[in-house]
C-alpha positions in Angstrom: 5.5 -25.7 67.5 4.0 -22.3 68.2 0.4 -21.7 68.5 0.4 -19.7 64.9 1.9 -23.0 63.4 -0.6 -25.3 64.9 -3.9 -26.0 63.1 -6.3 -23.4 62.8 -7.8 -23.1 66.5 -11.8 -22.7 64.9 -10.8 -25.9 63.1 -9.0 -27.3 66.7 -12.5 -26.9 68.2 -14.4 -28.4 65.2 -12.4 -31.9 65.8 -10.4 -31.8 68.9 -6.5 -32.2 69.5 -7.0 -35.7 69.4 -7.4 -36.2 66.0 -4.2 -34.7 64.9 -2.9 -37.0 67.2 -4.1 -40.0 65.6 -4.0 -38.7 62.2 -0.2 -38.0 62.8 0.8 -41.8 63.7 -1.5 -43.1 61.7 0.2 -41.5 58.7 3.7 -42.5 59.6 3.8 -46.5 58.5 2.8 -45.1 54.8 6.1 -42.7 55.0 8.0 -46.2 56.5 7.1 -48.6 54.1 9.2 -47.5 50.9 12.2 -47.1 53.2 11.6 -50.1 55.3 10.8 -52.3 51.8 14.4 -51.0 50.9 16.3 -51.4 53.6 15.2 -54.7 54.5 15.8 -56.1 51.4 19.1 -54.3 51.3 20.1 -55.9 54.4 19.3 -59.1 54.1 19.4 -60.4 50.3 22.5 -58.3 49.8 21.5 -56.3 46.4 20.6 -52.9 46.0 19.0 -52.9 43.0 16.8 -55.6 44.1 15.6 -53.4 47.1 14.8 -51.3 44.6 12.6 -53.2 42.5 10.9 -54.6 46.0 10.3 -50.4 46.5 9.6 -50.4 42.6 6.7 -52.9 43.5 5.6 -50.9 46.1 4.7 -47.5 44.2 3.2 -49.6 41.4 0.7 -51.2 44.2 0.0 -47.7 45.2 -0.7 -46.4 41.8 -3.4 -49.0 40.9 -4.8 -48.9 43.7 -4.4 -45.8 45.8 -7.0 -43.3 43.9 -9.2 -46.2 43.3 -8.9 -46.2 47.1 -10.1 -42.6 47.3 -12.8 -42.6 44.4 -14.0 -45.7 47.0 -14.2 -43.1 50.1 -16.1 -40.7 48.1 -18.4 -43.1 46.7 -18.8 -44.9 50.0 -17.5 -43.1 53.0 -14.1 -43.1 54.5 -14.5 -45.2 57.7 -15.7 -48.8 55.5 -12.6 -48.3 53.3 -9.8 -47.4 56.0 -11.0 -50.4 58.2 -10.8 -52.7 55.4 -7.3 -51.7 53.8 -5.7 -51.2 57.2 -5.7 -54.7 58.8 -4.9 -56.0 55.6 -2.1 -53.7 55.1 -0.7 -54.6 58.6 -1.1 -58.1 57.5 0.9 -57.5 54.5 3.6 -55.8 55.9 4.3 -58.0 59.0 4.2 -61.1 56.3 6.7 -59.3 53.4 9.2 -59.1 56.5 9.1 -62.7 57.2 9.3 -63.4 53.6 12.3 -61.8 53.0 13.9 -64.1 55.2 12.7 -67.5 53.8 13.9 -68.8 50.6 11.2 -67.7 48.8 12.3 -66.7 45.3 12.7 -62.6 44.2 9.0 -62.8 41.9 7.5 -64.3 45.1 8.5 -61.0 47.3 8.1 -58.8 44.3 4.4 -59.5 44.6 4.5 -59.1 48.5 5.4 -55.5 47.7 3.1 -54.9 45.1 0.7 -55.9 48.0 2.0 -53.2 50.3 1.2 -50.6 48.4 -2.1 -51.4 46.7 -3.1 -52.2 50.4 -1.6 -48.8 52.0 -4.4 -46.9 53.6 -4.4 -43.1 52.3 -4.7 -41.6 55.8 -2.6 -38.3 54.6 -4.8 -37.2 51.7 -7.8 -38.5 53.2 -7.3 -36.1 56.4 -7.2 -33.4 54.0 -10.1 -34.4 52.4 -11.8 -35.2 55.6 -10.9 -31.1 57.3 -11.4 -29.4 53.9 -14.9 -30.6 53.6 -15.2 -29.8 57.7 -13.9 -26.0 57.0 -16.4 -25.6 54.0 -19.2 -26.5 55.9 -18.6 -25.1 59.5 -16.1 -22.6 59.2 -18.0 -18.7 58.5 -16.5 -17.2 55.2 -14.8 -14.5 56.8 -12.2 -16.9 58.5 -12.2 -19.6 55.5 -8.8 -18.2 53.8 -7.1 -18.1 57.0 -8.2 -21.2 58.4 -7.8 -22.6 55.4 -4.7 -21.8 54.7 -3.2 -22.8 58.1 -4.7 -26.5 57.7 -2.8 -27.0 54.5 0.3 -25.6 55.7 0.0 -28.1 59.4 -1.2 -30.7 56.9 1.6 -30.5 54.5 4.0 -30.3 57.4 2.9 -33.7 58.7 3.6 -35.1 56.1 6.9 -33.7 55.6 7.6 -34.2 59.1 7.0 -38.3 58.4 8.6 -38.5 55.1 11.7 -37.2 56.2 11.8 -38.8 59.8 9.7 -42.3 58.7 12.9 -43.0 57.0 14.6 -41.6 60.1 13.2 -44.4 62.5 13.6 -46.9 60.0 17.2 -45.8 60.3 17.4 -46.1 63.9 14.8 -49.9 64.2 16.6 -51.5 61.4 20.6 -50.3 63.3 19.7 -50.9 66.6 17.3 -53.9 66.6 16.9 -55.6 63.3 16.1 -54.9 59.5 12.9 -56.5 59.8 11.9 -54.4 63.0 10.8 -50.8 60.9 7.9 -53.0 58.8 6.9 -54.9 62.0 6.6 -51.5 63.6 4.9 -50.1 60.6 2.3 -53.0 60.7 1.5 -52.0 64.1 1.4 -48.4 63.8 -1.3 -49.5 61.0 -3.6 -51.6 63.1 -4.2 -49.8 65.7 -3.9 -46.1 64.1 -5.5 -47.1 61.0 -8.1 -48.3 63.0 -8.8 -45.2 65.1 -8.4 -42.8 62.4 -11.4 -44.7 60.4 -13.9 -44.9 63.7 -13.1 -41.0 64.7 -16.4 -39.2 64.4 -14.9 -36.8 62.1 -15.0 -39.7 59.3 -17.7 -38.3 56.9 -20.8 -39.9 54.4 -19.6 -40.1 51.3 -19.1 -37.2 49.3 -21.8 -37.6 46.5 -24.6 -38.6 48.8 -24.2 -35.9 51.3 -25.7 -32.6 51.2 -27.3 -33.4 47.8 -24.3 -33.2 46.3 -23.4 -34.6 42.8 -20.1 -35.2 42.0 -18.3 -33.5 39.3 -17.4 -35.5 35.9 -14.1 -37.7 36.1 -12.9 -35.7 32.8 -12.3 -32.7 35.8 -9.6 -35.1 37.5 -7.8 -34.3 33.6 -7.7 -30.7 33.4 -4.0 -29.4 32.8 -4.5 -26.8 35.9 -4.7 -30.3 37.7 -2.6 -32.6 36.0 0.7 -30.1 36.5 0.0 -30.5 40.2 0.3 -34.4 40.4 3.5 -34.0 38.2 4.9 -31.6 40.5 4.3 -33.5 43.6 5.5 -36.8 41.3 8.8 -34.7 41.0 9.0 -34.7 44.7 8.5 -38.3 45.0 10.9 -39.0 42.6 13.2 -36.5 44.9 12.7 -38.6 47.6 13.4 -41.8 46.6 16.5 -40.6 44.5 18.0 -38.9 47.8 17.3 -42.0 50.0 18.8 -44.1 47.2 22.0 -42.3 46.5 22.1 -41.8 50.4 21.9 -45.3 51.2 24.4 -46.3 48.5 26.7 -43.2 49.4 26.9 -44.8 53.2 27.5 -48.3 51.7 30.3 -47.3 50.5 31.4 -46.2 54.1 29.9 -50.0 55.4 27.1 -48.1 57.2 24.1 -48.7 54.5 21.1 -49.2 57.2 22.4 -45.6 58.7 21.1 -43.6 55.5 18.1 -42.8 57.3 19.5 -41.0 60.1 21.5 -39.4 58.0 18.2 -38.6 55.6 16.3 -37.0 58.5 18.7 -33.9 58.7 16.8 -33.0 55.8 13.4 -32.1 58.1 14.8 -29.6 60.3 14.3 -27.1 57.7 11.8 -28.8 56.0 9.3 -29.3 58.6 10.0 -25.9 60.5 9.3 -23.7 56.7 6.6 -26.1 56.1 4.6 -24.8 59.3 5.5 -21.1 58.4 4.3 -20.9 55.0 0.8 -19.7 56.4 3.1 -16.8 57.7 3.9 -15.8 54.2 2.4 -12.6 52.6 -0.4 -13.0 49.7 2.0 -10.9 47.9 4.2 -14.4 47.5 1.5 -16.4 45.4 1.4 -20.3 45.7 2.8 -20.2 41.9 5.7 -17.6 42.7 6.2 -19.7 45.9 6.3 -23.4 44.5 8.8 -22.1 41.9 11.4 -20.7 44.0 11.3 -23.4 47.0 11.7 -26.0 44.2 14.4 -23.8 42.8 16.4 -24.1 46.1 15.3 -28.2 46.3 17.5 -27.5 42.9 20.5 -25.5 43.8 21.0 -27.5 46.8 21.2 -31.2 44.7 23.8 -30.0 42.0 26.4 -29.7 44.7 25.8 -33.4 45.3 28.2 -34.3 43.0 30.6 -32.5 44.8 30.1 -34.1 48.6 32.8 -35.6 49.9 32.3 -36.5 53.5 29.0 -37.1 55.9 29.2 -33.1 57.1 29.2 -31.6 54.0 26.5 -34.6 53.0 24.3 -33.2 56.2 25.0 -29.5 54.8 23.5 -30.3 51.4 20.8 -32.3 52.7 19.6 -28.9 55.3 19.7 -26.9 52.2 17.1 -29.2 50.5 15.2 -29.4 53.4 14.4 -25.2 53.2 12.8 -26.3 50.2 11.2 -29.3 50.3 8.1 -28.4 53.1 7.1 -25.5 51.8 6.9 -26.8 47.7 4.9 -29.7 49.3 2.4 -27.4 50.8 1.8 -25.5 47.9 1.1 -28.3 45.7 -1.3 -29.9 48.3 -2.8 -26.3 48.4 -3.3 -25.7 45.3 -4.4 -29.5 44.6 -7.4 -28.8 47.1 -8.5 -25.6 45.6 -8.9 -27.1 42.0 -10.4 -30.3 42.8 -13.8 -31.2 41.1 -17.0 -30.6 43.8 -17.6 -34.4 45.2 -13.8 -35.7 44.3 -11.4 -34.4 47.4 -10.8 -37.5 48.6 -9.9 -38.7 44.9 -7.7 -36.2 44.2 -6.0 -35.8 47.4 -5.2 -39.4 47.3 -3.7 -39.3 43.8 -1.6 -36.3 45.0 -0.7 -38.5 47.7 -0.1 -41.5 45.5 2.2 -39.5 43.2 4.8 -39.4 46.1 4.9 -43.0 46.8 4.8 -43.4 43.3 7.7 -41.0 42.4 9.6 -42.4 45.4 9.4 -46.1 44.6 10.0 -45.7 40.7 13.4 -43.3 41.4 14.6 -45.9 43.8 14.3 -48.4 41.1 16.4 -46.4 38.8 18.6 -45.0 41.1 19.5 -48.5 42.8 20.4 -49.7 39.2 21.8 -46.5 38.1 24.3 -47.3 41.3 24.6 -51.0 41.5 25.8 -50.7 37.6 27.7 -47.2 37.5 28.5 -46.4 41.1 27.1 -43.7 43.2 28.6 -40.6 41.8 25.9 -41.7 38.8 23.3 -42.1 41.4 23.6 -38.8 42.9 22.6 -37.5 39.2 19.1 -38.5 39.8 18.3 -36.3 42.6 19.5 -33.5 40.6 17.2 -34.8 37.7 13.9 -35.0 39.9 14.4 -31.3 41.4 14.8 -30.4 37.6 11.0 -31.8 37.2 9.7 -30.5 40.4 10.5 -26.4 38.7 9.4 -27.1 35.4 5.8 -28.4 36.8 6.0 -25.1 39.0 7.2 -23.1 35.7 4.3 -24.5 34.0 1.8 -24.3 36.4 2.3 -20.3 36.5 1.8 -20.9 33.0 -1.4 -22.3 33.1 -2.5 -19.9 36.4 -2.0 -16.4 34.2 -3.7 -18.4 31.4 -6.8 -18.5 33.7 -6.6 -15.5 35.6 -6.5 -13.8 31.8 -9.5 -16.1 31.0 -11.4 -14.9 34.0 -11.0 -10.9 32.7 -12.3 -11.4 29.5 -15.0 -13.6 29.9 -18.5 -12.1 31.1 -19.4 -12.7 34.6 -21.4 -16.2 34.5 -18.7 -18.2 32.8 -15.9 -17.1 34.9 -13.7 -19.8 36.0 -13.0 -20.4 39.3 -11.5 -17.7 41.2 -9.1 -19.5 43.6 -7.4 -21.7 41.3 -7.3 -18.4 38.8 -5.0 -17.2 42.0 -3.2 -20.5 42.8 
């Protein structure tokens, strides 16, 4: 990583190296734990389409419960909510693991999932909630675009970086230990970077106490400039579970199922390495422009799918989807952040963060079934399907930005909307 791809060095000083540190780890068991759900259950009951439900389970956990979670750390301050859902999360996930193996019936572990993902602990969107609100109140306006930018584009790439490489260690604990060893891990990884993470002095008061601010209605959390941004990053979700999916069923077929996920990670390379650069990009290149052509080659690159034969053209395809995948994700979380309502950052960043779990759990539902009962030249449809979504949000949501940025000429000054997301 250079030093232009690292976070913003007046933000570096702000909160010190070792909070990206922790932030970074503590991050990785929520990337694990669709994967490791999966796999597990994969492994050891012997049915894809019920590791599919199991990861089913786990985005509809996440969903309930996951913005609540953030509209919680608003209302009440990060460091209370993290400590709480994190042991139990670790707790959770070390006890689905062993349940898998007992002869508990399917409903039983069904609700062990659900459990993992209402419990998860929303460190990604909550670190972007937690540096935003850091750059807006320390950070001089002259340097606020630029630092700004840079922090979404290192954020976004973390968590690239750990959605394409969680699945990558899962990949390499569940081959060369045991299936059950990635959610162990995970539960670890939670406990005691969970943990940190929430006592770091950077953990702020909650949002509509502090600085006498009052929080914007929840009708804002509604608004179609919004709403097209947590379809969008759905679409990626569903991209992601869809590509694991058809990955893991595309191996099975070569007797190597619990290698998908090394196979998966040659997706980041690309990924993670655009994702970093997109602060490098010229104004010129709008979020809008930009979110529609990176999803446009997330696209191109999943209708030769079909087409794959062997594992090297598989690990061409999946470096081509990779070029888009980092940078779409950091425009989305971009342009999430810039259109969030005053006093809700840490609800909306965890419902943007939600919608990939979501996305990824649902599409590995469907596509488990869509290739336990037609095979896996049916499941490789649904990647194709989910990249399909991820341009039409983008299509719409430059749309919706010319709408405003029209809006914002002809209205007098006083009622002008605002500016950035006019841009976004």
């Amino acid at each position: 990583m250079s030093a232009s791809d690292a976070p913003a060095p007046g933000l570096l000083r702000q909160v010190g190296l070792p909070y990206f540190v922790i932030a970074f780890i503590a991050r990785m068991p929520f990337a694990m734990m669709v994967v490791g759900v999966l796999t597990l259950v994969v492994s050891v009951r012997g049915s894809l389409s019920l590791g599919g439900l199991n990861s089913a389970a786990v985005g509809l956990g996440t969903a309930c419960f996951g913005p609540l979670l953030g509209a919680a750390s608003d209302r009440f301050g990060q460091r209370p909510v993290l400590l709480t859902v994190g042991i139990a999360n670790g707790i959770v996930l070390a006890g689905f693991a062993w349940l898998v193996y007992s002869p508990a019936p399917d409903a039983v572990m069904l609700i062990g999932a659900f459990l993992i993902g209402a419990t998860a602990p929303q460190v990604a969107p909550l670190s972007r909630a937690r540096l935003v609100t850091i750059i807006g109140l320390r950070i001089d306006r002259g340097r606020y675009e630029r630092v700004f930018n840079s922090t979404m584009a290192y954020e976004s790439a973390a968590d690239e970086t750990v959605f394409v490489f969680g699945p990558f260690i899962v990949g390499i604990l569940a081959s060369f230990l045991a299936p059950w060893a990635p959610l162990v891990g995970a539960a670890l990884l939670t406990v005691v970077f969970v943990t940190a993470f929430a006592v770091h002095p950077t953990a702020p008061p909650p949002q509509t106490r502090s600085h006498g601010m009052t929080a914007g209605p929840v009708s804002e959390l509604f608004r179609p400039a919004l709403v097209v941004v947590v379809v969008g990053i759905l679409g990626v979700g569903f991209f992601f579970g869809a590509m694991l999916t058809s990955l893991t069923a595309f191996m099975d077929d070569r007797g190597a199922a619990e290698q998908a996920g090394l196979l998966y990670g040659v997706m980041g390379i690309g990924s993670a390495s655009l994702a970093l650069g997109v602060a490098l990009f010229p104004e010129r290149f709008t979020r809008g422009w930009r979110w529609l052509v990176f999803g446009a080659v997330i696209l191109a690159g999943s209708l030769a799918l079909p087409f794959v034969s062997g594992l090297g053209g598989m690990a061409v395809v999946l470096a081509i989807m990779g070029l888009g995948i980092g940078p779409t994700l950091v425009t989305q979380y971009s342009i999430g952040a810039e259109r969030s309502p005053v006093g809700r950052s840490s609800t909306v960043m965890a419902i943007l963060g939600s919608a990939v779990i979501v996305g990824q759990s649902l599409s590995s539902a469907v596509t488990g079934e869509l290739a336990q009962r037609l095979g896996t030249p049916a499941a490789l449809i649904a990647p194709i399907v989910s990249a399909a979504i991820v341009v039409a949000a983008g299509a719409a949501n430059l749309v919706l930005s010319r709408d405003a940025h029209a809006l914002a000429h002809t209205q007098p000054s006083g009622n002008v909307p605002d500016s950035r997301n006019a841009a976004s």
